[in-house]
Wavefront OBJ file of the C-alpha trace (Angstrom):
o trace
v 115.932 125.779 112.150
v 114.067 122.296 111.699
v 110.993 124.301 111.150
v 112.481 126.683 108.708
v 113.889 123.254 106.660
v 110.239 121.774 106.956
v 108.741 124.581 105.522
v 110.826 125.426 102.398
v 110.604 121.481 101.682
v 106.903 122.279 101.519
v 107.321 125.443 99.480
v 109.499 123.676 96.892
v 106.929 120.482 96.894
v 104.054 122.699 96.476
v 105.865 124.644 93.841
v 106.126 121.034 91.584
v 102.472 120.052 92.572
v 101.119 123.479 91.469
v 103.301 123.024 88.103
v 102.084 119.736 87.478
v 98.511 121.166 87.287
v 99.823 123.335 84.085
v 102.000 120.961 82.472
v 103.333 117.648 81.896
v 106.114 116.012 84.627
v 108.641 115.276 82.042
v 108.873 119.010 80.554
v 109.082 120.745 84.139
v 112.474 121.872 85.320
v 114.072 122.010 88.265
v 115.065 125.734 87.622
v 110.907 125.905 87.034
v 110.581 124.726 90.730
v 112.450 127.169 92.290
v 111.589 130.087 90.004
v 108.090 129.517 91.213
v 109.193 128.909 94.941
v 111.481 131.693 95.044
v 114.934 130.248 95.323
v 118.217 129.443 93.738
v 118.218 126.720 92.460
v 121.112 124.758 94.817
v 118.082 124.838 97.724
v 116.268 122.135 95.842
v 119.333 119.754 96.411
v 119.395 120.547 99.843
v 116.154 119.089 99.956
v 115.870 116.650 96.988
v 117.530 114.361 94.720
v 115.395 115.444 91.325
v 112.052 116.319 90.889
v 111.128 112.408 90.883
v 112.375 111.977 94.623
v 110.526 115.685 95.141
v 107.266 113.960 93.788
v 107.614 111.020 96.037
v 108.524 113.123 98.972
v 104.860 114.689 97.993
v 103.062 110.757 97.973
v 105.062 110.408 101.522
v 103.884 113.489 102.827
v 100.218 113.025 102.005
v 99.608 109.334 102.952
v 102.372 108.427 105.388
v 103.778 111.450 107.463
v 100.171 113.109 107.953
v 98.967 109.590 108.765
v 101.201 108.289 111.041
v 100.002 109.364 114.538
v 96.272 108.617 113.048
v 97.466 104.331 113.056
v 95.548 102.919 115.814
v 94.558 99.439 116.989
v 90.919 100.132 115.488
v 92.551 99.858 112.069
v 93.547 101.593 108.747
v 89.967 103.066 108.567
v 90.999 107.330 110.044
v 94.764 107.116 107.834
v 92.311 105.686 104.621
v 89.559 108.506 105.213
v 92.694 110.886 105.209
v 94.568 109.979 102.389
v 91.347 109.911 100.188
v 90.240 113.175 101.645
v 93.858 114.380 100.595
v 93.115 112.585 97.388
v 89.793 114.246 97.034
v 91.174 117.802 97.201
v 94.131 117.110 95.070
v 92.654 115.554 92.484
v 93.968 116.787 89.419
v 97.368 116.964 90.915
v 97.222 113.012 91.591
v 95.175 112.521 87.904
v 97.935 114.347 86.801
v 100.882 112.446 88.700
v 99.600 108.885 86.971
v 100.582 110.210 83.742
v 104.589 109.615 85.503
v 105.332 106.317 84.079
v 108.611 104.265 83.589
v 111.504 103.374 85.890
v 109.920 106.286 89.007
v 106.312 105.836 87.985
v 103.717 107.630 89.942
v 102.267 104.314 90.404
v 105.107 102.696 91.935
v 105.893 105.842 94.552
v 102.188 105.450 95.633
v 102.497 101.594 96.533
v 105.661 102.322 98.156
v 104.003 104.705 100.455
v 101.378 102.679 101.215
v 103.699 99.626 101.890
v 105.217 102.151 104.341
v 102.361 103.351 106.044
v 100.422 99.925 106.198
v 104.093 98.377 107.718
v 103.784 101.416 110.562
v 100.378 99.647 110.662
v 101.358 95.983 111.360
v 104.909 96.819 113.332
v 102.318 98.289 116.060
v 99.848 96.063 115.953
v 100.324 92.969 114.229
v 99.806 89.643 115.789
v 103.022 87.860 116.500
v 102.025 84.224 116.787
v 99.392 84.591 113.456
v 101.500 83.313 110.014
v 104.529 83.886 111.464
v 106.324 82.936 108.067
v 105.511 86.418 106.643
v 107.135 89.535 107.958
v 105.553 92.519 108.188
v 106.790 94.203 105.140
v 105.877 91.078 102.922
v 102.385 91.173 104.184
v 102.532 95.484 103.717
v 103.518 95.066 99.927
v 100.814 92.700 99.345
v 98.052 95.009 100.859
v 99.510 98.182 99.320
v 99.224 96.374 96.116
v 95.336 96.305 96.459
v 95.160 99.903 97.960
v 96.902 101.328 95.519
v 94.310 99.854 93.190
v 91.517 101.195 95.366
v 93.908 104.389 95.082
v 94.217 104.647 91.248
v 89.826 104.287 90.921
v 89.049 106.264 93.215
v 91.237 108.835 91.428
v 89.773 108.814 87.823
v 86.245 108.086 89.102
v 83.859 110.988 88.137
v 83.908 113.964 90.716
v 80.916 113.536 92.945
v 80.675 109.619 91.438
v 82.353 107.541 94.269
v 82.785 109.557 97.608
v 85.513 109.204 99.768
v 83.343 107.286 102.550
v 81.950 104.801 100.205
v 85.573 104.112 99.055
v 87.096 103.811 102.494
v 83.901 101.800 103.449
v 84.693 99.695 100.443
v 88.639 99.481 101.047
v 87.631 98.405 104.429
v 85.741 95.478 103.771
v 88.142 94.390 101.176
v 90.902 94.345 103.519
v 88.763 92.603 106.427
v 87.934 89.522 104.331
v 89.410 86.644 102.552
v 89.433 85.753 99.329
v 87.494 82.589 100.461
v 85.118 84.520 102.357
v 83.997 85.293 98.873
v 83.729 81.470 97.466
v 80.509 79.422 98.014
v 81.500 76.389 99.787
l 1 2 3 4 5 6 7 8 9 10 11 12 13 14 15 16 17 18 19 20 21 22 23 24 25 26 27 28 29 30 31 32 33 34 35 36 37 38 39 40 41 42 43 44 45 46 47 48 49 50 51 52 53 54 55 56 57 58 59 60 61 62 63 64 65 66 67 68 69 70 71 72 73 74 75 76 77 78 79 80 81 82 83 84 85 86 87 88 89 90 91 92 93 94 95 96 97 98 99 100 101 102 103 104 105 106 107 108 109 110 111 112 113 114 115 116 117 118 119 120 121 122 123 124 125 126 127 128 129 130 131 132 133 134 135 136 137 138 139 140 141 142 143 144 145 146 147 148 149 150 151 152 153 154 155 156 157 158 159 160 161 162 163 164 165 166 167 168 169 170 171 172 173 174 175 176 177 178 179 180 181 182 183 184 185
């Protein structure tokens, strides 16, 4: 039965993704959802709030729940290859998404998923005795805040401009030094 719930959560998700590719967030319905996903309309509240929690559930899917098995001690370098692989193949879907702005911005659901993922992240692995005065999900938001960055360019970059190596390469680096490691002393 879990299955069977999984998979019409994708269905209905894929449904608003494949929608969003024809036309703008604020003008899809639910109704358009299921039409396209092939059911009545009371299945998408089984499964979602509104179509904004349905597009979040989408940013959770792709960077957190595919990712989370692929944290190790080595780093965020596997879950960042994913998510801008995932990023990579969806791209007009996620140039698409940005255009969500306002109270549920696009924007906002994407740094919320990475403050999720990147908290998996540091609740493995983190340090204990190193700046104890900042818990895990305070030093999560911060980070997400310059991945999502990272994110957002990597997204409108030119196809074939920026590839997804040289950005996780470059999202690496950013993350393994200081801002002082930049300053001449």
């Amino acid at each position: 039965m879990e299955n069977r719930r999984g998979h019409m959560k994708n269905e209905l998700a894929e449904s608003l993704r494949q929608l969003m590719l024809r036309s703008l967030f604020e003008k899809i319905t639910i109704r358009q959802i299921c039409e396209r996903a092939g059911v009545i309309r009371a299945t998408f509240y089984n499964y979602f709030d509104d179509k904004y929690d349905c597009l979040d559930w989408i940013v959770y899917h792709d960077m957190v729940e595919k990712n989370e098995d692929r944290i190790n001690m080595n780093g965020m370098d596997s879950p960042v290859y994913d998510v801008l692989e995932t990023i990579a193949e969806n791209r007009a879907f996620y140039r698409a998404a940005y255009n969500v702005i306002g109270q549920n911005s696009f924007e906002d659901m994407i740094r919320g998923n990475l403050a999720k993922l990147l908290k998996l992240f540091f609740d493995r692995y983190r340090k204990p005795s190193y700046l104890p005065s900042y818990d895990n999900e305070l030093l999560a938001a911060y980070y997400a805040n310059g991945l999502a960055f990272c994110v957002r360019q990597f997204v409108f970059e030119k196809e074939g401009c920026t590839s997804v190596e040289s950005t996780r390469r470059m999202i690496s680096s950013l993350m393994k030094n200081s801002f002082y490691d930049y300053l001449q002393q």
